[in-house]
C-alpha positions as CSV (number, residue, x, y, z in Angstrom):
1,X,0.0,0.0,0.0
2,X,0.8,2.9,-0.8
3,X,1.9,6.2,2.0
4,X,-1.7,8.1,2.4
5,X,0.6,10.8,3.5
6,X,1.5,12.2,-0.2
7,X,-0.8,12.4,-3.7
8,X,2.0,11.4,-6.2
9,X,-0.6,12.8,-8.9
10,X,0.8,15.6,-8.3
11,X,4.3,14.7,-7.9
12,X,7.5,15.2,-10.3
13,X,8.0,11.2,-9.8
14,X,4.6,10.3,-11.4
15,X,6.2,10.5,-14.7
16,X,8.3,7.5,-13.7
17,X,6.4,5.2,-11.8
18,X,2.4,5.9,-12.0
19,X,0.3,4.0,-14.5
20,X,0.7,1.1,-17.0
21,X,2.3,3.0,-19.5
22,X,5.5,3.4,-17.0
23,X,5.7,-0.1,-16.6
24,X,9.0,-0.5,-18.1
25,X,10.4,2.8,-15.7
26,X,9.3,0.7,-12.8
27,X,11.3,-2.6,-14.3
28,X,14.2,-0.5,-13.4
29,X,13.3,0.0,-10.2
30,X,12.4,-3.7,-9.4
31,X,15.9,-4.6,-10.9
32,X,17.5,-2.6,-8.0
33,X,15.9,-4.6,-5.4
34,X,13.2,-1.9,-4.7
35,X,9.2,-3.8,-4.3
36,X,5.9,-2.2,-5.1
37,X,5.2,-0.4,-2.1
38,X,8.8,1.7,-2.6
39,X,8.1,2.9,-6.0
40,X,4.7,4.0,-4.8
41,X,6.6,6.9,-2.4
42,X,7.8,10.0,-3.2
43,X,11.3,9.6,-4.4
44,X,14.0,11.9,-3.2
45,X,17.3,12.5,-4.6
46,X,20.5,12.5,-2.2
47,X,23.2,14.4,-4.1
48,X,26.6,14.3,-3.2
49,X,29.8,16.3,-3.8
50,X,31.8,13.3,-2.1
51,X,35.2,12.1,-3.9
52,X,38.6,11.2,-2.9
53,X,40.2,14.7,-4.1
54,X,40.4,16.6,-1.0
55,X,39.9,16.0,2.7
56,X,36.5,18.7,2.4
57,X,34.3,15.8,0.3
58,X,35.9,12.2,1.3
59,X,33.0,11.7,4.3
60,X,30.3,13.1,2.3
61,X,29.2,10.1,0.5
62,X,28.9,8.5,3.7
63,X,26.8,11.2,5.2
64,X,24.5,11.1,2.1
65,X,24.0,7.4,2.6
66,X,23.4,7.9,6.6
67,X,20.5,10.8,4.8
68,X,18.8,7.7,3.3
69,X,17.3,5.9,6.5
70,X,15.9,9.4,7.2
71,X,14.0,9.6,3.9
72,X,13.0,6.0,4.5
73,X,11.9,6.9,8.4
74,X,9.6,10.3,6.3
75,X,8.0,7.8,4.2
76,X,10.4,8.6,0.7
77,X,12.3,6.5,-1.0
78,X,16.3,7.8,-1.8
79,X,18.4,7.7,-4.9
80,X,21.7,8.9,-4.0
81,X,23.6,10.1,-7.4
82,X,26.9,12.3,-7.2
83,X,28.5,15.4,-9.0
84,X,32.3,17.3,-9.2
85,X,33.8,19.3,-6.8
86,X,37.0,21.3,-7.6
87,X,39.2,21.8,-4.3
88,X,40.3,25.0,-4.2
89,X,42.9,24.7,-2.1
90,X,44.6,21.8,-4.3
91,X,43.8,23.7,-7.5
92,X,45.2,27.5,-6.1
93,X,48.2,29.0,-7.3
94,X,48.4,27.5,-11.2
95,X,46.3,27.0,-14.3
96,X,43.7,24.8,-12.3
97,X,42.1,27.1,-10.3
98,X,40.4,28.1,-13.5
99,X,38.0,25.4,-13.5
100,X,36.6,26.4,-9.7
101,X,34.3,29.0,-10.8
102,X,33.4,27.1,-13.6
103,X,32.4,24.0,-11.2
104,X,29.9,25.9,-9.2
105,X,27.6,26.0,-12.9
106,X,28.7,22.2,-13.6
107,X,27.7,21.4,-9.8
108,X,24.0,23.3,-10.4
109,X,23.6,21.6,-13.7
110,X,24.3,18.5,-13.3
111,X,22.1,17.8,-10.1
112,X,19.5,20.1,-12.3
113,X,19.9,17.1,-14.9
114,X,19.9,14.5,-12.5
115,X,16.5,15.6,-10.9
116,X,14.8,16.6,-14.3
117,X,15.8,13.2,-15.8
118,X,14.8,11.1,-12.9
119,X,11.8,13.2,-12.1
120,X,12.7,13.5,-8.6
121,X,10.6,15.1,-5.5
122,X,12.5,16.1,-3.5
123,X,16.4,16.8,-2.8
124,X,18.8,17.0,0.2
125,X,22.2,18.0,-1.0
126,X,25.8,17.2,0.6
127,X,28.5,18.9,0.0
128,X,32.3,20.2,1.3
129,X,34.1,22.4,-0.9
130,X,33.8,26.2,-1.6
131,X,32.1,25.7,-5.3
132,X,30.0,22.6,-4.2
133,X,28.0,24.8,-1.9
134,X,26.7,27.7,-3.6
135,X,26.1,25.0,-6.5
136,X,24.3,22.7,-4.9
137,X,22.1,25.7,-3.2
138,X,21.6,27.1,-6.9
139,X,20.4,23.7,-7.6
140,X,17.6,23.6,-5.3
141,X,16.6,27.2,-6.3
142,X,16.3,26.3,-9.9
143,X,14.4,23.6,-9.5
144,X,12.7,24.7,-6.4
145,X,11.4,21.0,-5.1
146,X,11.5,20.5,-1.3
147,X,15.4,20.8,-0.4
148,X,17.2,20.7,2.4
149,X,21.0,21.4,2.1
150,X,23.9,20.1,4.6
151,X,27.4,20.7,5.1
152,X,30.1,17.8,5.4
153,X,31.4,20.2,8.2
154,X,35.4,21.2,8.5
155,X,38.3,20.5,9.0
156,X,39.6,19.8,13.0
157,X,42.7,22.5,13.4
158,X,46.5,21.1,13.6
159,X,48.5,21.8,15.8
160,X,52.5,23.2,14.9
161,X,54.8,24.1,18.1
162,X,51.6,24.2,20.3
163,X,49.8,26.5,18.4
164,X,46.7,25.4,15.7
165,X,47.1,25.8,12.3
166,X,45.1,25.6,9.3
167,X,46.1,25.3,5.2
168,X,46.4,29.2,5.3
169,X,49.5,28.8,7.7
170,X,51.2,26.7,5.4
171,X,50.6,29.2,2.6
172,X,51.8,32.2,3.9
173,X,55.0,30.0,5.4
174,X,56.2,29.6,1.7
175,X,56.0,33.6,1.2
176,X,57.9,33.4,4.8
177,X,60.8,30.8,3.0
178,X,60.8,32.6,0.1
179,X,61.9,35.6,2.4
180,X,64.3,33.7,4.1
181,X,62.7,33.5,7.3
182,X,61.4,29.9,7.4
183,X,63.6,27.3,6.9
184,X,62.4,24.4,4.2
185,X,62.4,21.6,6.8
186,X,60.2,23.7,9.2
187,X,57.6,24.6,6.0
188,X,57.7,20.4,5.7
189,X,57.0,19.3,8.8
190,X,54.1,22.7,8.9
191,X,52.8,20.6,5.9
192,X,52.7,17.5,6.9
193,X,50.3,18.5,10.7
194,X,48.3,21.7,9.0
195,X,45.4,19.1,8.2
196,X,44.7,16.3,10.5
197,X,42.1,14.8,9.2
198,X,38.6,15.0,7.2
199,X,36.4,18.3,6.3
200,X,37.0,21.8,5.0
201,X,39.2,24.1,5.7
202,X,38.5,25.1,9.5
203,X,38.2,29.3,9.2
204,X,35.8,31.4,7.9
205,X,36.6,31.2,4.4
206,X,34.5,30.5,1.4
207,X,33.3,27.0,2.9
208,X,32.1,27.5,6.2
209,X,30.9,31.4,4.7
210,X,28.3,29.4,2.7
211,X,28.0,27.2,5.2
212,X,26.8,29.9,7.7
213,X,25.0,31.3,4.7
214,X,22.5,27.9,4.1
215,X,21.4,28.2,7.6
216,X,21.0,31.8,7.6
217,X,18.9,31.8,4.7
218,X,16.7,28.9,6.4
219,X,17.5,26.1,3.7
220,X,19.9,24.3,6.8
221,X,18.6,22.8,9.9
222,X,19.7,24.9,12.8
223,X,23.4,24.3,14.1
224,X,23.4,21.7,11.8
225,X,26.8,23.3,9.4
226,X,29.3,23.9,11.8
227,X,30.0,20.6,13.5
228,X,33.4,19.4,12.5
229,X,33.1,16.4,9.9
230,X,34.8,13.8,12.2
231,X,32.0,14.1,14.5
232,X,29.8,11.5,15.3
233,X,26.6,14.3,15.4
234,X,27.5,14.5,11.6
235,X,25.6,11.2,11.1
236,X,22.8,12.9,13.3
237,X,22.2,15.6,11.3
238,X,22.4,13.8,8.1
239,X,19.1,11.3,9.3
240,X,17.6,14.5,10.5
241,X,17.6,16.4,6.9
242,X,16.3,13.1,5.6
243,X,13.6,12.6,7.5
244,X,12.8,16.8,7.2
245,X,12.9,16.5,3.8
246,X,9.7,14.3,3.9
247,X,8.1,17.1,6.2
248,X,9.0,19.6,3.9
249,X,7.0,17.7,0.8
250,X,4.1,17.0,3.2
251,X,4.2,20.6,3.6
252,X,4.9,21.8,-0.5
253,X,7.5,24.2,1.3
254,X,9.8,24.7,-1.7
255,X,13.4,26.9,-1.4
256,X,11.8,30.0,-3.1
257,X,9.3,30.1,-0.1
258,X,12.1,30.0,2.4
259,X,14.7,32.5,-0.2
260,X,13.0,35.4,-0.2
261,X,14.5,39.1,-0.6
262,X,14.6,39.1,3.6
263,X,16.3,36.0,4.0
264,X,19.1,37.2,1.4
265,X,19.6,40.4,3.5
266,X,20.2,38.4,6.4
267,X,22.5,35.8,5.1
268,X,24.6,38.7,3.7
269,X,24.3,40.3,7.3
270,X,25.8,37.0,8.5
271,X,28.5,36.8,6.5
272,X,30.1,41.1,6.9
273,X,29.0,40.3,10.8
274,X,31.0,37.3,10.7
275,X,34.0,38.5,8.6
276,X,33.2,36.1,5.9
277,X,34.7,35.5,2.5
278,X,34.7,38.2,0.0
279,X,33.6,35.6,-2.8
280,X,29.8,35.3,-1.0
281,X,29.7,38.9,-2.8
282,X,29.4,36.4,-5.9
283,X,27.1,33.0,-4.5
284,X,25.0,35.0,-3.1
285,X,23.9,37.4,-6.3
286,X,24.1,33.6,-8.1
287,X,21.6,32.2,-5.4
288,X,19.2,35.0,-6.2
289,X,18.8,35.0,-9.9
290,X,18.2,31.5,-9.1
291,X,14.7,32.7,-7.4
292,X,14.2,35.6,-9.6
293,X,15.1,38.4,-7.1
294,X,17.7,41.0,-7.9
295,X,20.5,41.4,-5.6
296,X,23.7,42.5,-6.7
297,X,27.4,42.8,-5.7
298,X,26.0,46.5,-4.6
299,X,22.8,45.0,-2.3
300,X,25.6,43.1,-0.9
301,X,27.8,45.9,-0.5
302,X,25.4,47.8,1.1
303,X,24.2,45.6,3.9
304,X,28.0,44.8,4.6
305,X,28.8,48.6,5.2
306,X,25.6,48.7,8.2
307,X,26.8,45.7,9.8
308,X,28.6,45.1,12.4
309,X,31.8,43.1,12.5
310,X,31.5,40.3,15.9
311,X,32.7,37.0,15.4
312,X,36.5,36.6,16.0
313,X,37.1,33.9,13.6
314,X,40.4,33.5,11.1
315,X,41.8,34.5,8.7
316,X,41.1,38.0,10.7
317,X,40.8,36.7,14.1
318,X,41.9,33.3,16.2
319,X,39.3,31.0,15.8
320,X,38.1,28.0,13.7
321,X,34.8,26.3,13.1
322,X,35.2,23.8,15.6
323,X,35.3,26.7,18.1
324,X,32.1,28.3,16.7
325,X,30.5,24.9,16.9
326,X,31.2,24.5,20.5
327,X,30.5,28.4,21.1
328,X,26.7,27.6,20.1
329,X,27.1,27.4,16.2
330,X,26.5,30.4,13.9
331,X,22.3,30.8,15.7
332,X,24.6,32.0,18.5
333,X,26.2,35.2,16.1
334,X,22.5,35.3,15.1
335,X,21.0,35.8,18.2
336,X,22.7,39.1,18.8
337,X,22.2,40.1,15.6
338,X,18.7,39.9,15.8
339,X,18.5,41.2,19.1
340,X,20.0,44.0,17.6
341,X,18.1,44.7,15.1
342,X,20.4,43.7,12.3
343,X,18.4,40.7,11.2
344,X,14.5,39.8,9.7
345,X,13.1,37.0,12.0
346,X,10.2,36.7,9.4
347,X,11.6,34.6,6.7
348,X,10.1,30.8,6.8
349,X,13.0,28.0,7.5
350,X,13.6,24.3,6.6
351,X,12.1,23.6,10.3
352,X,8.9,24.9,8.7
353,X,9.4,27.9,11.4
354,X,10.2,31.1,10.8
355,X,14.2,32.6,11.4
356,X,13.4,34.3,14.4
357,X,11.1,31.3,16.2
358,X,14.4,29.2,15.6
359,X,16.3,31.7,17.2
360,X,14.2,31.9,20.2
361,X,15.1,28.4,21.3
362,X,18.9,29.7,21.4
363,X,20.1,31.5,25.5
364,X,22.8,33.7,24.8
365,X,26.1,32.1,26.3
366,X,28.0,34.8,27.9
367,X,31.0,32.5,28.2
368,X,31.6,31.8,25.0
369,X,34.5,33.9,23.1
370,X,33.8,33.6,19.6
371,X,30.6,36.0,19.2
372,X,31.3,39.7,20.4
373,X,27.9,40.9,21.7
374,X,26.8,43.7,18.4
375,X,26.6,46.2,21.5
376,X,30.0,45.7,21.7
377,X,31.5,44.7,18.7
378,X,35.0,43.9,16.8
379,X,34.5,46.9,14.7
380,X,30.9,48.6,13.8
381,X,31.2,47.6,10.3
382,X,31.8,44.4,8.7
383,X,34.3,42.5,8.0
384,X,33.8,42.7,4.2
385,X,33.2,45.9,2.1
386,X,32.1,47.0,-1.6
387,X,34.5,49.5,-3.0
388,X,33.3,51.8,-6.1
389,X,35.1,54.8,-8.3
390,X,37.0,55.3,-11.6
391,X,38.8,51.8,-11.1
392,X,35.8,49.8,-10.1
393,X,32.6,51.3,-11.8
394,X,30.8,47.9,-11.3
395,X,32.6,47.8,-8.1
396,X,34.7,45.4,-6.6
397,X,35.4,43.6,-3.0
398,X,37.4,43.9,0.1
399,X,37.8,41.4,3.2
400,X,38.7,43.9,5.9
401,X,38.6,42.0,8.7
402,X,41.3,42.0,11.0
403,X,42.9,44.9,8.8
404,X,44.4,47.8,10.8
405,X,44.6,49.8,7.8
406,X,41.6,51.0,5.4
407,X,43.3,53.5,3.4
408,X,45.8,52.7,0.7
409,X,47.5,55.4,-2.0
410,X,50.6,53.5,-4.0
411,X,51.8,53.1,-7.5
412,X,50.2,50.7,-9.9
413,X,52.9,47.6,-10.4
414,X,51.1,45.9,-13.8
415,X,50.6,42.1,-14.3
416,X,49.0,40.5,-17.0
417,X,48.3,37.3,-15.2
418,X,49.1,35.6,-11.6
419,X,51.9,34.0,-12.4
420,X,53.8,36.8,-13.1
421,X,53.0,38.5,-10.1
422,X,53.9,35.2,-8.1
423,X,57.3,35.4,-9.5
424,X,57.5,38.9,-8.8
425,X,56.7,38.5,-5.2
426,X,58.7,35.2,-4.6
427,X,61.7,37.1,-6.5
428,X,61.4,40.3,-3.5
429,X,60.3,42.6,-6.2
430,X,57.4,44.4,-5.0
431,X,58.2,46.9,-2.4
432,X,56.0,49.1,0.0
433,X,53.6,51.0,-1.4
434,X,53.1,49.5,-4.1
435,X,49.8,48.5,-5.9
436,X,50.1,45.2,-7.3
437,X,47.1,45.1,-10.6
438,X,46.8,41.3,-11.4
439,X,44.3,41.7,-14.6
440,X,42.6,39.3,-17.2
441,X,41.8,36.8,-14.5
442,X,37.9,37.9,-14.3
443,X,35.4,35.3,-15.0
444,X,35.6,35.8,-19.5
445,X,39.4,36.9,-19.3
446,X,40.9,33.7,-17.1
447,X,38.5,32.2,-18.3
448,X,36.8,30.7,-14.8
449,X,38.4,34.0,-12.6
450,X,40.7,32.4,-10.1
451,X,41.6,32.6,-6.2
452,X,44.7,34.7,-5.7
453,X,45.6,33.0,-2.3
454,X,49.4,32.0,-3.1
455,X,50.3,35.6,-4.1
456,X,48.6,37.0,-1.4
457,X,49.5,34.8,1.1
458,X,53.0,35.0,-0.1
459,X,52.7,38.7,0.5
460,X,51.8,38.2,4.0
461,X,54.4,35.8,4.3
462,X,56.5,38.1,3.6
463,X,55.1,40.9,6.2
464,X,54.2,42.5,3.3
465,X,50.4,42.5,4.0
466,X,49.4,46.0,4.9
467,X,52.4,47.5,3.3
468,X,51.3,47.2,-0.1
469,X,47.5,46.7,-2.0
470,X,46.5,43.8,-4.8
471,X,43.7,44.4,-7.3
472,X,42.6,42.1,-9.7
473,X,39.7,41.4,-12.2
474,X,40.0,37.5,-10.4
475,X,39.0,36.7,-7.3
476,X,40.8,36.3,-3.5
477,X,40.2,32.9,-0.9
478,X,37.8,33.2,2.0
479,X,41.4,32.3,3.6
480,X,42.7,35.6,2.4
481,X,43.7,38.6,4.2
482,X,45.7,41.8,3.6
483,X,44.3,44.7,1.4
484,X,43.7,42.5,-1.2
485,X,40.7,43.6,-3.6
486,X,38.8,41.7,-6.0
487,X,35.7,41.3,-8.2
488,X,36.7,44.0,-10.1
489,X,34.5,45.4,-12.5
490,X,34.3,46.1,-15.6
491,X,37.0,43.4,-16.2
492,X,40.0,43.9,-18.2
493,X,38.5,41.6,-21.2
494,X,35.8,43.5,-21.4
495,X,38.2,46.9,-22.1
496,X,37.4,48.7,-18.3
497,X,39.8,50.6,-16.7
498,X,41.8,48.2,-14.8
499,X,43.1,46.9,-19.0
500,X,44.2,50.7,-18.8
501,X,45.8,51.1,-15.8
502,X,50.0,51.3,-16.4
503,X,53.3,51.1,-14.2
504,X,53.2,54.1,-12.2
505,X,49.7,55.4,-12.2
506,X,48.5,56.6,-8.8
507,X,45.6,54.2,-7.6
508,X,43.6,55.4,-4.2
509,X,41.6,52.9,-1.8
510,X,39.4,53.7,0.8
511,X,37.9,51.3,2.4
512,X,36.4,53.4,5.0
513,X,34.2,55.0,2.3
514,X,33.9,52.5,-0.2
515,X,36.0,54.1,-3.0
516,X,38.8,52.8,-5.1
517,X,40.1,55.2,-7.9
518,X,43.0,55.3,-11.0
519,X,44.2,58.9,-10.3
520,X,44.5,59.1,-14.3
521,X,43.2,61.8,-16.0
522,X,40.2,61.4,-18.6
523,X,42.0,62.3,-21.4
524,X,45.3,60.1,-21.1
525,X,42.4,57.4,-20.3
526,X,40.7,58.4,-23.7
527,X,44.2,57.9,-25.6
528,X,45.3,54.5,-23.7
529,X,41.3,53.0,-24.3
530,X,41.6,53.7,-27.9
531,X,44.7,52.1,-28.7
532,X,43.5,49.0,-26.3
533,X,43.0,45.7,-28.2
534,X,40.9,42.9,-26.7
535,X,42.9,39.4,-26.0
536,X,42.7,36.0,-26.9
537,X,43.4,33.7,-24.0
538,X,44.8,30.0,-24.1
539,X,41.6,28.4,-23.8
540,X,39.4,28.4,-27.1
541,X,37.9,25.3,-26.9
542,X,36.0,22.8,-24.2
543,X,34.4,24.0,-21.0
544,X,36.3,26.9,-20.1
545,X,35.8,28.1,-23.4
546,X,32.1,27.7,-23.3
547,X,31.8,29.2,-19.8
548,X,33.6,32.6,-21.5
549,X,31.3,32.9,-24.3
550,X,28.0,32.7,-21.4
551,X,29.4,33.9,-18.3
552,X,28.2,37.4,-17.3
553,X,29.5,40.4,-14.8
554,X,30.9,39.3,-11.9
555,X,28.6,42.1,-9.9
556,X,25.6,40.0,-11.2
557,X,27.2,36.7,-9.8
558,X,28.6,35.3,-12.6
559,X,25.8,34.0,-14.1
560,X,25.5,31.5,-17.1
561,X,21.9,32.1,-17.4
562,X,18.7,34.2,-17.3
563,X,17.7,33.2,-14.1
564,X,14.2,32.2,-13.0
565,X,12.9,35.7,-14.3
566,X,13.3,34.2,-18.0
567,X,11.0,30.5,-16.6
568,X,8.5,29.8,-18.7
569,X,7.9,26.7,-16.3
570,X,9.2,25.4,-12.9
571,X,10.6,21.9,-12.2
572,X,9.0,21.2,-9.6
573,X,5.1,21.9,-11.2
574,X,5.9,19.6,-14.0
């Protein structure tokens, strides 16, 4: 008999398993083992990111598989089914790290394909690495079935000469050998105790940033993300989104019910309050167009510069994931945010209650020494900003966080891709005051815009952080800190000023007022645009090629399609 709980009539799976002309769909399903009464539930897919490339996805598959008796408990019946993840952290500092951008759109796609083909109901999605999160996300917007998403969690912290570590330390110990301060065999044995185990990287970089973000925009259970992925309450929270899931159908309570306008604001507000990375200035816009709302690098920008700046967590600060977990999870940064005024309770959560109901279950732990109270904060603004001005007119981003300095006027040191500037900085070339311009790395001039975390954390290696600024048409890691700018728009491809800018022009950054300007005059900019000719990069056929001809703006998100605003269905009605 079939589960009196759910109408498949009206279900995405009656496609595949109602009536006698699907007879030989549900041969398939008898070959698998499954009887009668299964194919009469809903089905739900279980996507996973999981692989053996990195450390942030090898427990996920597990995880997904744990997700299935909690589907089963709800009444559904789970098809697990995989996609890519590109590790950033693996993939930084070379040609590679063009493809990460590029795997956020193959992420949303393919678990778009898989749930269109397979006419699924439903979808909880697990995932570890930077890309795999906003993609997965994006997924459940596009096709707006009941979703829930989780988090494989992060990273435990190492430990080197008592102190903990994460990947970034080994990073900026190679600018520190290049400079002659950090002997090889100490940068080996930093290596080989920086990551202990399973998860993502353990600060508040792109990862545990989106992580924050899924259960600030109420499409995460709450305090679900931030417990580490060698923790048994991992397999918890995994049965938990299953069974929820089921609820969630019961209910028709779809992702662009929970993602509305309000619930964007906030998750942005989450990550300036929590110093966040700088590239959520790109998922999040992404996210949007995904439910048809506009909000852009500048919606971003502006909640950023009202919010204020309270969670002490690295690359800024001293504290890791695990320590937020045990401080009360990201609910507790919430909490004070709310109580502060700084947050909507009225968006509607995977827990079918609203924000602010699930935060009313959550006593403030005065004990704790993540969260800064927002009465008393870190600083009164976030930890990331939006810059604008004659450099940027689409704007660009900064990660502030930690930073002691917010104004920056140097002279412009020109490279036409990262690996020069890599060489330049491992070679001791770039001196104070200097404004290093890394352009043709934006999203159609890498193609795929790339993380600049070697160079900068080369830079900073070399206690060069503060002393000089980076700009670049490419993007910077969550993990990355110094005045290091990105996002920048126009990009140089596309002929804006940051393909005119030369050795010696005067650039000016202030972060406190959210300008960044070429100090060039109009008509020497007239002269240098018109003898500008576009560029042909290395990559004219395959997916990074296609990704250039369709990708868009970065201040839009990056987007490889219309959005939501150009449906002429939705998945999920079909």
């Amino acid at each position: 008999m079939s589960d009196t709980r759910f109408d498949k009539s009206k279900l995405p799976s009656r496609h595949v398993s109602v009536g006698p002309e699907r007879a030989p769909h549900r041969s398939y399903y008898y070959a698998m083992g499954l009887t009668e009464e299964e194919i009469a539930r809903p089905f739900v897919a279980v996507a996973s990111a999981g692989n053996d490339s990195a450390p942030c996805n090898t427990t996920l598959d597990a995880q997904a598989d744990i997700c299935r008796t909690g589907v089963e408990q709800g009444g559904g019946m789970p098809r697990r089914f995989n996609t890519i993840t590109v590790t950033d952290g693996i993939a930084m500092g070379h040609q590679g790290m063009k493809s990460s951008l590029v795997s956020r759109e193959v992420i949303a796609d393919s678990v778009e394909l898989s749930v269109r083909g397979h006419c699924y109901d439903a979808l909880v999605g697990f995932a570890g690495c930077d890309k795999s999160l906003p993609g997965m996300m994006m997924s459940m917007l596009r096709l707006n079935v009941p979703s829930i998403f989780v988090y494989g969690g992060s990273i435990l912290p190492g430990t080197f000469h008592g102190e903990d570590v994460t990947v970034v330390d080994v990073f900026e110990a190679v600018g520190q050998h290049a400079a002659g301060n950090c002997p090889l065999q100490e940068l080996i044995a930093l290596e080989k105790v920086a990551c202990p185990g399973h998860g993502a990287c353990g600060g508040q970089f792109t990862a545990n940033t989106m992580a924050c973000v899924g259960e600030a925009i109420g499409l995460s259970l709450p305090n679900s993300n931030m417990a580490p992925a060698p923790f048994r309450s991992r397999e918890e929270i995994a049965r938990a989104a299953g069974a929820q899931v089921m609820e969630l159908l019961k209910l028709n309570l779809r992702p662009r019910d929970i993602c509305t306008r309000e619930a964007f604001e906030n998750a942005a507000r989450v990550v300036a309050a929590t110093g966040g990375s700088t590239n959520a200035a790109l998922h999040l816009p992404a996210m949007a167009s995904e439910a048809g709302i506009d909000f852009d690098l500048f919606d971003v920008a502006e909640i950023f510069k009202s919010t204020p700046y309270i969670a002490d967590l690295k690359p800024g600060g001293k504290y890791v994931a695990k320590d937020m977990h045990e401080a009360g999870g990201i609910y507790m940064g919430m909490k004070t945010l709310l109580d502060g005024g700084f947050l909507d309770p009225n968006p509607i959560t995977v827990t079918g209650k609203t924000l602010g109901e699930n935060i009313e279950e959550i006593t403030w732990n005065p004990d704790q020494k993540v969260f800064y109270d927002v009465k008393a904060p870190i600083t009164p603004t976030g930890g990331v900003v939006g810059l604008k001005g004659s450099l940027a007119p689409d704007g660009a981003i900064v990660k502030v966080a930690g930073m002691d300095r917010l104004q920056f006027t140097g002279t412009a040191r020109v490279f036409e891709c990262e690996e020069d500037a890599f060489a330049a900085v491992e070679a001791r070339e770039i001196v104070d005051g200097d404004v290093v311009i890394i352009r043709y790395e934006g999203p159609k001039g890498g193609p795929g815009m790339r993380e600049m975390l070697s160079t900068t954390a080369a830079l900073y290696g070399q206690g060069m952080g503060e002393k000089v600024a980076l700009i670049t048409d490419g993007r910077f890691s969550g993990a990355t800190r110094g005045f290091c700018i990105g996002h920048v728009g126009p990009e140089a491809a596309e002929g804006g000023p940051i393909a005119l800018v030369e050795d010696g022009d005067t650039i000016s950054i202030d972060a406190e007022a959210g300008t960044i300007d070429l100090e060039v005059d109009e008509a020497t900019l007239e002269e240098r645009r018109k003898a500008w000719t576009p560029r042909t990069n290395d990559y004219q056929s395959g997916a990074l090629w296609r990704y250039a001809q369709n990708v868009g703006s970065a201040r839009e998100g990056a987007l490889t399609h219309p959005g939501a605003k150009a449906e002429t269905h939705v998945f999920a009605d079909i």
